[in-house]
C-alpha positions in Angstrom: 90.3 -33.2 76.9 89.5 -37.0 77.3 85.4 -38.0 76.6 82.7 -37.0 75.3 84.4 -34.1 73.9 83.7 -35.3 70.4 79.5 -35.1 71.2 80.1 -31.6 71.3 82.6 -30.1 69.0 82.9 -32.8 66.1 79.7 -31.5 65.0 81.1 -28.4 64.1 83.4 -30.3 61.6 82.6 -31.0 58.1 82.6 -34.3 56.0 83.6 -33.1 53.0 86.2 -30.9 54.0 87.7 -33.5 56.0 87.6 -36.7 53.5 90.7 -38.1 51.9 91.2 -40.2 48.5 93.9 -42.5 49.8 94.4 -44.3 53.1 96.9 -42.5 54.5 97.2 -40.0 57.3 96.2 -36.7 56.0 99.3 -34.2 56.6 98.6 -31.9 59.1 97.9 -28.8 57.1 99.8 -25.4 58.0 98.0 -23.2 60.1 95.9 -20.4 58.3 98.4 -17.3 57.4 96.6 -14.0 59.1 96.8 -10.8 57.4 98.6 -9.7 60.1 102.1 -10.2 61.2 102.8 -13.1 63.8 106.8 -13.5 64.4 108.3 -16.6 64.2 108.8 -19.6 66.7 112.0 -21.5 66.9 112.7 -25.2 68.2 116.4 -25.8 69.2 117.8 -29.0 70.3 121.0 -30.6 71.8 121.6 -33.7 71.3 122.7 -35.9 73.5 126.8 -36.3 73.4 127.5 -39.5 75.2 124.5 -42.8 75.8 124.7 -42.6 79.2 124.0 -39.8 81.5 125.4 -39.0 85.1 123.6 -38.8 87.8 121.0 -36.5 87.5 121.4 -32.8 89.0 118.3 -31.7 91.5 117.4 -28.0 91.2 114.4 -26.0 92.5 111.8 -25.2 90.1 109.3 -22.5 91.1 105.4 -23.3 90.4 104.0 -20.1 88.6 100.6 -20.7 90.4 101.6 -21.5 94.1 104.9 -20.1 93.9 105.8 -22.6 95.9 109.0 -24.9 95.1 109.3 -28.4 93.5 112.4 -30.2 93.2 112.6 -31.7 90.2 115.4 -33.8 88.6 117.9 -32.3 85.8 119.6 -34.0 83.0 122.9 -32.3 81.8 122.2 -33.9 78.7 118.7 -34.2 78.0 117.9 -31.1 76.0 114.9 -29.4 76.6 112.8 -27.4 73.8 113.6 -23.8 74.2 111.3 -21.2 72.1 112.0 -17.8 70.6 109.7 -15.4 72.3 106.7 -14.6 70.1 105.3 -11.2 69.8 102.0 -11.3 69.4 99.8 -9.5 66.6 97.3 -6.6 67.6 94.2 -9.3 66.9 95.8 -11.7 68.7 96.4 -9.2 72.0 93.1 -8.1 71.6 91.5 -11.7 72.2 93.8 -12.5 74.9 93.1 -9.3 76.6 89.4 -10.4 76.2 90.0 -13.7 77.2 91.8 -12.4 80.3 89.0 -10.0 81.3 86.3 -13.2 81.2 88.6 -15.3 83.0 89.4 -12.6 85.8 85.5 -11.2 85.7 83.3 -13.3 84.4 84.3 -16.7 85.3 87.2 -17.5 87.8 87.8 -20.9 88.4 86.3 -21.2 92.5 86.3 -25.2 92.5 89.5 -26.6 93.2 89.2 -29.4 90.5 89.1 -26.6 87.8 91.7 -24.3 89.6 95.1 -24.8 87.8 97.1 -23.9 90.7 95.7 -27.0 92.3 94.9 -29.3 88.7 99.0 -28.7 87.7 100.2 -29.0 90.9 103.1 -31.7 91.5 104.2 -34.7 89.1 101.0 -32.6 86.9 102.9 -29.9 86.1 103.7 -29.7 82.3 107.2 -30.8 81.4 108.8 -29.8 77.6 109.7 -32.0 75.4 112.6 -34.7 75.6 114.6 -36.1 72.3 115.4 -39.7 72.9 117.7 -40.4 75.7 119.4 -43.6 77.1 118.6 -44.4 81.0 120.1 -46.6 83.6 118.4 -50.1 84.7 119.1 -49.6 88.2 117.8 -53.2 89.3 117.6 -56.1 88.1 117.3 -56.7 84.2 114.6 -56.2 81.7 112.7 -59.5 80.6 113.8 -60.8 76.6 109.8 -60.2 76.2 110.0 -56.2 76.7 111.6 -56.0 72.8 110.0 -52.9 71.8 108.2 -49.9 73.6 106.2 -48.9 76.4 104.1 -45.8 75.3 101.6 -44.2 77.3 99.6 -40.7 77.0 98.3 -37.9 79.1 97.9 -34.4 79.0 100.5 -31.7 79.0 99.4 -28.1 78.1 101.6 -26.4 75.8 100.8 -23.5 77.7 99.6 -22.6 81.2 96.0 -22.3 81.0 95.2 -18.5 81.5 91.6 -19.7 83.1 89.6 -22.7 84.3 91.3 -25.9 83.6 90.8 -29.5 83.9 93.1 -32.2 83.8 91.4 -33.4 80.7 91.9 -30.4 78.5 95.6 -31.0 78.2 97.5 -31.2 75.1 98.5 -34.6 74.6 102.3 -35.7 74.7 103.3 -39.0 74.5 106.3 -40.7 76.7 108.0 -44.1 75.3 110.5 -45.9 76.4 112.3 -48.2 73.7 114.0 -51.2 74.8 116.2 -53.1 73.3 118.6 -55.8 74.6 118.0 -55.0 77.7 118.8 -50.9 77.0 116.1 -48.1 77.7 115.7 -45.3 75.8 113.3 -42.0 76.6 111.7 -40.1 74.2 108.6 -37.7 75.0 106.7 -35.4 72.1 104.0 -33.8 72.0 101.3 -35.2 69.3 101.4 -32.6 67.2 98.1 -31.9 66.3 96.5 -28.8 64.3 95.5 -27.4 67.8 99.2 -28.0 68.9 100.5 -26.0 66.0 97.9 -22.8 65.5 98.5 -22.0 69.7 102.1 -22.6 69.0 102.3 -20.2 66.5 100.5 -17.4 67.8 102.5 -18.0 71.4 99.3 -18.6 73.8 95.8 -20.3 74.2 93.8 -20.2 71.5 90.0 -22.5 71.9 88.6 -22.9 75.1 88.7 -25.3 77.4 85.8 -28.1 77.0 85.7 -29.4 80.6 86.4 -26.5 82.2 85.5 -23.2 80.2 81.9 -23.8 79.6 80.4 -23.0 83.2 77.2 -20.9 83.4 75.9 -19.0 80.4 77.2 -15.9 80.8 80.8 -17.6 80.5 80.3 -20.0 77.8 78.4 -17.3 75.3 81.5 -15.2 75.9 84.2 -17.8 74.9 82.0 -19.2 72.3 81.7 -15.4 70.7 85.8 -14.9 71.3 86.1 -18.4 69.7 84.3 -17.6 66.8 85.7 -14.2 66.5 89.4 -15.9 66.1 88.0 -18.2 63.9 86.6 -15.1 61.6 90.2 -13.5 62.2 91.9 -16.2 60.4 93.7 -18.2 63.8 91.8 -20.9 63.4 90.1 -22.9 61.2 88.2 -25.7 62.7 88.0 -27.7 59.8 91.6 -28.6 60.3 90.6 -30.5 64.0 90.1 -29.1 67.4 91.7 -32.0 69.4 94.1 -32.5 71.9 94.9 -36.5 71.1 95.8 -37.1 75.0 94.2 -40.0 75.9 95.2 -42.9 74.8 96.9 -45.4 72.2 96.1 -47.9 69.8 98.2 -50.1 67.2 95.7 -50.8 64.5 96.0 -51.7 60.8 99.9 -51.9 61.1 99.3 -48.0 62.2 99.8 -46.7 65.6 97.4 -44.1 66.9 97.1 -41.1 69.6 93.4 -40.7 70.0 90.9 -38.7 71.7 87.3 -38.5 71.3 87.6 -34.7 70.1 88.8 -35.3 66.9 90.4 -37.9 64.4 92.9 -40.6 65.4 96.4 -38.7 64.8 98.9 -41.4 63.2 102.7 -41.4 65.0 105.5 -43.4 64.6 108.6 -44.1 66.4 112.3 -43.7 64.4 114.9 -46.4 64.8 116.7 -44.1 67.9 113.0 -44.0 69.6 112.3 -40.4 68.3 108.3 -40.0 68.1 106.7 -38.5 65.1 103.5 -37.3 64.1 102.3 -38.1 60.7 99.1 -36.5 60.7 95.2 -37.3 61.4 93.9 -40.3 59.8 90.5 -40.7 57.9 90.3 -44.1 56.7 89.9 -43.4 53.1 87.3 -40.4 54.0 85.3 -43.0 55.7 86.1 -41.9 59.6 84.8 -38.1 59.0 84.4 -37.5 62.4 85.8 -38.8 65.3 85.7 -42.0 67.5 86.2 -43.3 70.9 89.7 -43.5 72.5 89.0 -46.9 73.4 88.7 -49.0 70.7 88.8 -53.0 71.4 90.8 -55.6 69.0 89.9 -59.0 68.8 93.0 -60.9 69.4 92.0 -64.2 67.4 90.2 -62.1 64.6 92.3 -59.3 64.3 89.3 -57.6 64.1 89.2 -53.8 65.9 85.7 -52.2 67.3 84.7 -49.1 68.0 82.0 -46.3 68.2 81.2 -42.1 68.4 78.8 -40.2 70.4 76.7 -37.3 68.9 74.8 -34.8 70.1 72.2 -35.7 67.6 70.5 -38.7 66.8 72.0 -41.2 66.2 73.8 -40.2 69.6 75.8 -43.3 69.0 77.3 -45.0 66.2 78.9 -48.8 66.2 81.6 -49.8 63.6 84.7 -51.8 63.0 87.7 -52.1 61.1 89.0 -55.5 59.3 92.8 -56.4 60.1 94.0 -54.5 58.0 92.6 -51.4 58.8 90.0 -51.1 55.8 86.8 -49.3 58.1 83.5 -51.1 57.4 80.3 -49.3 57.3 78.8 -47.7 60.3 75.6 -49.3 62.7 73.7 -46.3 63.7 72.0 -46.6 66.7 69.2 -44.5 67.3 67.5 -46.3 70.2 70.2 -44.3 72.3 67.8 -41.6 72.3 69.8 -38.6 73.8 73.4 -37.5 74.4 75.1 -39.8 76.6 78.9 -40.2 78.0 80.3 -44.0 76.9 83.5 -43.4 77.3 84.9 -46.7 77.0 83.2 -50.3 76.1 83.5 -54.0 75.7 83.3 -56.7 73.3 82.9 -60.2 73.5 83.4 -63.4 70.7 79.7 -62.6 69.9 78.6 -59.0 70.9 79.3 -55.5 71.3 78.1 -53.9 74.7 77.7 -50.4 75.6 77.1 -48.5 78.3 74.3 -45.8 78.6 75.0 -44.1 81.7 73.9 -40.9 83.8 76.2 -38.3 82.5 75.1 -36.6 79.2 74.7 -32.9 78.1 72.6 -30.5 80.5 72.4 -27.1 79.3 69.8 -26.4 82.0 72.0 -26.6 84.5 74.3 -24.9 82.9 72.6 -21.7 81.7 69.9 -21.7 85.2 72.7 -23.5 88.0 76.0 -21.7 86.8 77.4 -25.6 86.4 78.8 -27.5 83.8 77.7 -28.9 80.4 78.2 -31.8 81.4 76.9 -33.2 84.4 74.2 -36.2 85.6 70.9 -36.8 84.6 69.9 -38.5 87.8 66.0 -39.0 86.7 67.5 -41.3 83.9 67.6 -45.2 84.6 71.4 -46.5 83.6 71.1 -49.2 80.6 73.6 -51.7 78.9 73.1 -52.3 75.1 74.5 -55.9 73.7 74.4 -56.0 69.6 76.1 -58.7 67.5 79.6 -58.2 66.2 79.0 -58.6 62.7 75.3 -56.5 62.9 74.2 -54.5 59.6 71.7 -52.1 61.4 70.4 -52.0 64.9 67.7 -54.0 64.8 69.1 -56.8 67.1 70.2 -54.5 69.4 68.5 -55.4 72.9 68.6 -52.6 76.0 69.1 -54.1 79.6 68.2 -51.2 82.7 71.1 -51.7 85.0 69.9 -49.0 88.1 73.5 -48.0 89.6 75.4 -48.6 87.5 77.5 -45.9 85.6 81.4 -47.0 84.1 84.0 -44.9 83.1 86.5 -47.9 82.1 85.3 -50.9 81.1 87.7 -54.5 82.5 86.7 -57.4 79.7 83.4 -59.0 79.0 83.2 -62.5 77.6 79.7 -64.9 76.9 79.6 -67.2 79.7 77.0 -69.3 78.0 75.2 -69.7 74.7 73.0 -66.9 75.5 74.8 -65.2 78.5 77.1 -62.8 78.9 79.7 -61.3 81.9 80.7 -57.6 82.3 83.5 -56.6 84.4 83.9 -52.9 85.1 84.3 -50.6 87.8 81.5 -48.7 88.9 81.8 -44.9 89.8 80.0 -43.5 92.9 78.3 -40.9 93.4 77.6 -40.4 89.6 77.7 -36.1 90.5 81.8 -36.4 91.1 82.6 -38.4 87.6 84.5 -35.6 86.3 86.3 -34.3 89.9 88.6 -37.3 90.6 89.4 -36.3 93.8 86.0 -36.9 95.1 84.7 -40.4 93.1 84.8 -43.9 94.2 85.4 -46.7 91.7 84.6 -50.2 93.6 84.6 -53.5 90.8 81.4 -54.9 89.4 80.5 -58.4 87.9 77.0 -57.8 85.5 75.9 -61.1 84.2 73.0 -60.5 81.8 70.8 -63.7 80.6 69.9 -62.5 76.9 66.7 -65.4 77.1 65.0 -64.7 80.0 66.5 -60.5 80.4 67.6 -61.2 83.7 70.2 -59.0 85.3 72.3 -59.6 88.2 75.5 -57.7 89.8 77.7 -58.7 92.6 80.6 -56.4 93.8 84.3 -57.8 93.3 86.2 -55.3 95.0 84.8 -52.0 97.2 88.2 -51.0 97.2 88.8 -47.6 95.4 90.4 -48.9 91.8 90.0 -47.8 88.1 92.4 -48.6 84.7 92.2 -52.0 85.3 93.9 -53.7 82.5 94.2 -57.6 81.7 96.1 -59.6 79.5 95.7 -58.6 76.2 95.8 -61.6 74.6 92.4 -62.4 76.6 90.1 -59.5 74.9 86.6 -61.2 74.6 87.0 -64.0 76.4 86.5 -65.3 80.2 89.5 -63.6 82.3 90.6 -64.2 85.6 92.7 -61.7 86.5 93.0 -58.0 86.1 95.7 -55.5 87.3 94.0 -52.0 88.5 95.4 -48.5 89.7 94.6 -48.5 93.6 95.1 -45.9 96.7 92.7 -42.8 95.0 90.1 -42.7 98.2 92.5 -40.2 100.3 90.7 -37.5 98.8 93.8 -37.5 96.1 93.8 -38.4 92.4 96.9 -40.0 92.2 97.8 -43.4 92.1 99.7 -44.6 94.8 99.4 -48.8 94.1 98.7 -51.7 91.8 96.3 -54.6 92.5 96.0 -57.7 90.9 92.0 -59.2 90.8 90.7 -62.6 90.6 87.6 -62.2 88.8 86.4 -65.9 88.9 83.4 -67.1 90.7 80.5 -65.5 92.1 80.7 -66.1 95.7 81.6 -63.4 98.0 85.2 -63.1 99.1 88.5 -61.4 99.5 89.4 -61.2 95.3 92.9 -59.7 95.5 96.0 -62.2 95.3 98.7 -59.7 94.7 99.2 -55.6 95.6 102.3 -53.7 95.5 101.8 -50.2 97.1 104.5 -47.5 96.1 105.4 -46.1 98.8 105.1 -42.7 101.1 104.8 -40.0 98.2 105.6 -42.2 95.1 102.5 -42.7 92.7 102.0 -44.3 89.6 99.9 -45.1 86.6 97.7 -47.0 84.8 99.5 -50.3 84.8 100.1 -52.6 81.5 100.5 -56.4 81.0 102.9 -57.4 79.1 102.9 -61.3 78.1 106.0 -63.6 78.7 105.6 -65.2 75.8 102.5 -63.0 73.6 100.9 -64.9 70.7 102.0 -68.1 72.4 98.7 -70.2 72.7 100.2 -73.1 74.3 101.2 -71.0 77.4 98.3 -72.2 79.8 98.7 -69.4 82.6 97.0 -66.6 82.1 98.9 -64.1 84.5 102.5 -65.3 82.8 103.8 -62.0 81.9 104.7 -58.2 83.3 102.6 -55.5 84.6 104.8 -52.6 83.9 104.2 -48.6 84.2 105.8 -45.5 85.4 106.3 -44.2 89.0 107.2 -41.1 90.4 108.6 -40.4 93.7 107.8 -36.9 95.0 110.6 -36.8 97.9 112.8 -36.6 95.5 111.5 -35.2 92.2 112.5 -38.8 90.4 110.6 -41.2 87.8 111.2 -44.7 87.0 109.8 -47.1 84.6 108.7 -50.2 87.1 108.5 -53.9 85.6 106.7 -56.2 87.8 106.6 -59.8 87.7 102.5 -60.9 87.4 102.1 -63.9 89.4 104.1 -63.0 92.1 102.2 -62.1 95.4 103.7 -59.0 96.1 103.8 -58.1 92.2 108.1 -58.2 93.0 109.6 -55.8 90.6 112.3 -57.2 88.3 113.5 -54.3 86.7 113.6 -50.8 87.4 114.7 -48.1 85.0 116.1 -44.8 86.4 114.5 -42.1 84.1 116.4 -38.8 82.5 113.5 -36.7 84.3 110.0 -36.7 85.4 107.3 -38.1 83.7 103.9 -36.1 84.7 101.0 -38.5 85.4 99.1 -39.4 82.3 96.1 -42.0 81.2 96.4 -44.4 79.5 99.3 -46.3 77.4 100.3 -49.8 75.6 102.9 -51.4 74.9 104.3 -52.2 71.1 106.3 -55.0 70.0 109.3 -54.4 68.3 108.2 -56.3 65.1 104.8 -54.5 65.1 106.9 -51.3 65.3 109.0 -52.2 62.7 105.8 -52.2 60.4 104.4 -48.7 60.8 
């Protein structure tokens, strides 16, 4: 579940139920004991016995959906989490068998992009969980400057999806690799939200799927009436969160966060061996009562964080940010955003806030009249960028900008060019209709210049080339860039990643803008990449593009993943590292990387 899910369920939550007195992560609470029986679920582990593991064993594994095999690597010594079979309570039979019956009947998933045979098929398939465990560098050796841990997110259902299913509505696991002296350690968990522990407990799926279970009306009134019936039967109580906290990362306040816009941030921390724990959701001293977007921007000179909510109610969005230390200042309403919209990400500059208001909001027309979606495009709408100060009290200097065109999933880096203008780079998705099918949209890179005197707005193209999570130096937030590293090689008709491009954003003249590229290779693919300074918090080091892009790779042939560290300003982005990995990582969104004395603080 990655955007926008927050517009529609956070509104179900309640603000007093949900507000803390301290600023700590609220525990996640127990879920809600049934009056009937449910058996009980047992986690067992092995631990690994020696550091370093031999070569890894290949074995066949069947895909349930296709029946059709995979190879997939094996480590002797990796454990995997094994579960007691759970014998499920009358109620609970009763809902899956009714669950079953509108999945078979009333709703079977006829669009490939909501088909799980075809959504978890591959490196997408779901993978248990992995205790920490030591891996090989295989070539070369890791840079001094990767002291600490590479974490990224990305769906993972704890169970396979009996229905419809998108590749957004996965539970959220997270995958970090520590490094130390030169040593790399493995570790993925599942975030272990309330969600995560209700459906564990009863054994199976237990709320519907956002993205991919509300299609047509005669679907959506029948998972919304066996939704509310569980809720009534004591499985779930929604008060507790409905998230799936699979999107993304952020280290804020001396606090590292899973986020996703369905519910609240979900504090975690990693152990000394590079175990990953959850702590719990975080409310910010009861003043973050809903939920708030999985993309929040920190201001590397300030220390200042930014970030906003969608509603499905005026205000549909709210602006707010958090001081260094975490303390959450008061929210900017901003009701000029007069309907439901889908800003999934945004950007800040030194001066301004600016957010996107693109063609993608609710449409229950089409989807009680058309048998579509929720969500889909409003295509009679005119896109818009918002720019508001930093430091606003209300949204009275708020100023609206028509952009025709021009609808952003990620946002690159903004900066203000001049006293009163300001540069947006993202990349642009067309058509606006296949946003959500990934196998079908086109992401070429934009330029937006917008002069806040005279309201002028112009665009040039940067790239045409298929690319999205582009990432830059960190270290650069806010200000003038030059260079951003993107995800290439999605226009086959595929949604996996099969390169890395390196940008130059400079200029406004029309030319070839990529200096560097390293493609994968026949069946590997990759991820969102992730720069990593050479020396961060160094303000004397004049190149920007000194540093690492690093991020995982899978090779298909061959069922193996490795953790790739690339050297930035090289041409061909030459790797300098590679680090054999205990077993597959699935392909994920998006991830960061912590530095060991920031982790060290948590």
């Amino acid at each position: 579940m990655d955007a926008f899910s927050l517009s529609c369920l956070s509104t179900l939550q309640y603000p007093k139920l949900l507000s803390t007195t301290s600023n700590k992560p609220t525990t996640i609470p127990s879920p809600p004991t049934p009056s009937f029986y449910v058996s009980s679920v047992q986690i067992e582990e092995k631990k690994p016995q020696q550091k370093t593991p031999p070569p890894p064993q290949i074995k066949r594994q069947q895909n349930p959906f296709t029946k059709a095999t995979t190879t997939i690597p094996r480590a002797p010594l990796a454990s995997t989490t094994t579960r007691r079979r759970v014998e499920p309570s009358r109620p609970t039979t009763l809902f899956n068998t009714l669950d079953d019956f509108i999945n078979n009947f009333i709703d079977r998933p006829l669009r490939p992009s909501l088909d799980p045979r075809y959504v978890l098929a591959d490196n997408f398939f779901p993978v248990d969980e992995l205790p920490p465990t030591e891996c090989p560098v295989i070539e070369g050796h890791l840079p001094s400057c990767l002291n600490g841990a590479y974490i990224r997110n990305g769906p993972n259902p704890q169970y396979l999806p009996r229905g419809p299913y998108h590749v957004f509505d996965g539970d959220g696991m997270l995958h970090s690799l520590r490094i130390s002296g030169g040593r790399a350690t493995l570790c993925s968990r599942y975030v272990k939200t309330y969600k995560y522990y209700v459906e564990r407990t009863a054994g199976s799926p237990i709320l519907p799927n956002l993205f991919s279970g509300f299609h047509g009306l005669t679907a959506s009134l029948a998972r919304v009436a066996l939704f509310m019936a569980r809720v009534l039967a004591g499985e779930f109580n929604p008060v507790h969160g409905i998230g799936v906290a699979n999107t993304s990362l952020a280290f804020l306040g001396n606090q590292l966060f899973a986020l996703c816009e369905s519910d609240l941030p979900y504090a975690v921390q990693l152990t000394p061996d590079g175990d990953i724990e959850t702590i719990g959701r975080h409310d910010f001293d009861g003043k973050l009562f809903m939920s708030m977007t999985a993309h929040p921007k920190k201001d590397p000179d300030t220390g200042e964080t930014f970030a906003f909510r969608c509603g499905l109610r005026p205000p549909c969005l709210t602006f707010f940010r958090f001081n260094p230390d975490g303390s959450k200042q008061p929210d900017v309403p901003i009701f000029s955003m007069t309907r439901p919209s889908f800003p999934h990400d945004f950007a800040i500059t030194k001066k301004y806030a600016i957010f996107p208001d693109i063609q993608i909001g609710i449409n229950p027309t089409e989807m009680i009249f058309g048998g579509g979606s929720l969500f889909g495009p409003d295509l009679g709408k005119v896109p818009r960028v918002g720019v508001i100060p930093r430091g606003a009290k209300d949204e009275s200097e708020m100023r609206w900008f028509e952009v025709p065109g021009f609808n952003i999933f990620h946002a690159i880096n903004a900066w203000d060019e001049e006293e009163d203008v300001i540069v947006m780079i993202a990349p642009n998705i067309t058509p606006v209709e296949h946003m959500f099918d990934m196998n079908l949209l086109h992401a070429s890179v934009e330029k937006v210049r917008i002069d806040l005197k005279t309201g002028m707005v112009m665009r040039f193209t940067v790239s045409s080339r298929n690319m999205d999570f582009g990432v830059i130096n960190p270290g650069y937030v806010g200000r003038e860039t030059r260079y951003s590293y993107l995800a290439a090689g999605m226009g086959d008709g595929s949604k996996k990643i099969s390169g890395v491009v390196k940008l130059d954003l400079s200029g406004s003249e029309h030319r070839e803008r990529t200096v560097a590229c390293r493609m994968f290779g026949e069946g590997c693919y990759g991820g969102e990449p992730f720069f990593v300074a050479r020396e961060p918090g160094n303000s004397h080091v004049e190149a920007e593009d000194d540093g690492y892009v690093v991020t995982f790779m899978h090779d298909e042939n061959i069922g193996e993943s490795k953790f790739l560290v690339m050297d930035a300003k090289s041409p061909s982005l030459e790797i300098v590292a590679a680090v054999k990995l205990p077993r597959r990582v699935p392909y994920g969104f998006h991830g960061l990387f912590v530095k060991e004395s920031d982790l060290k603080h948590i």
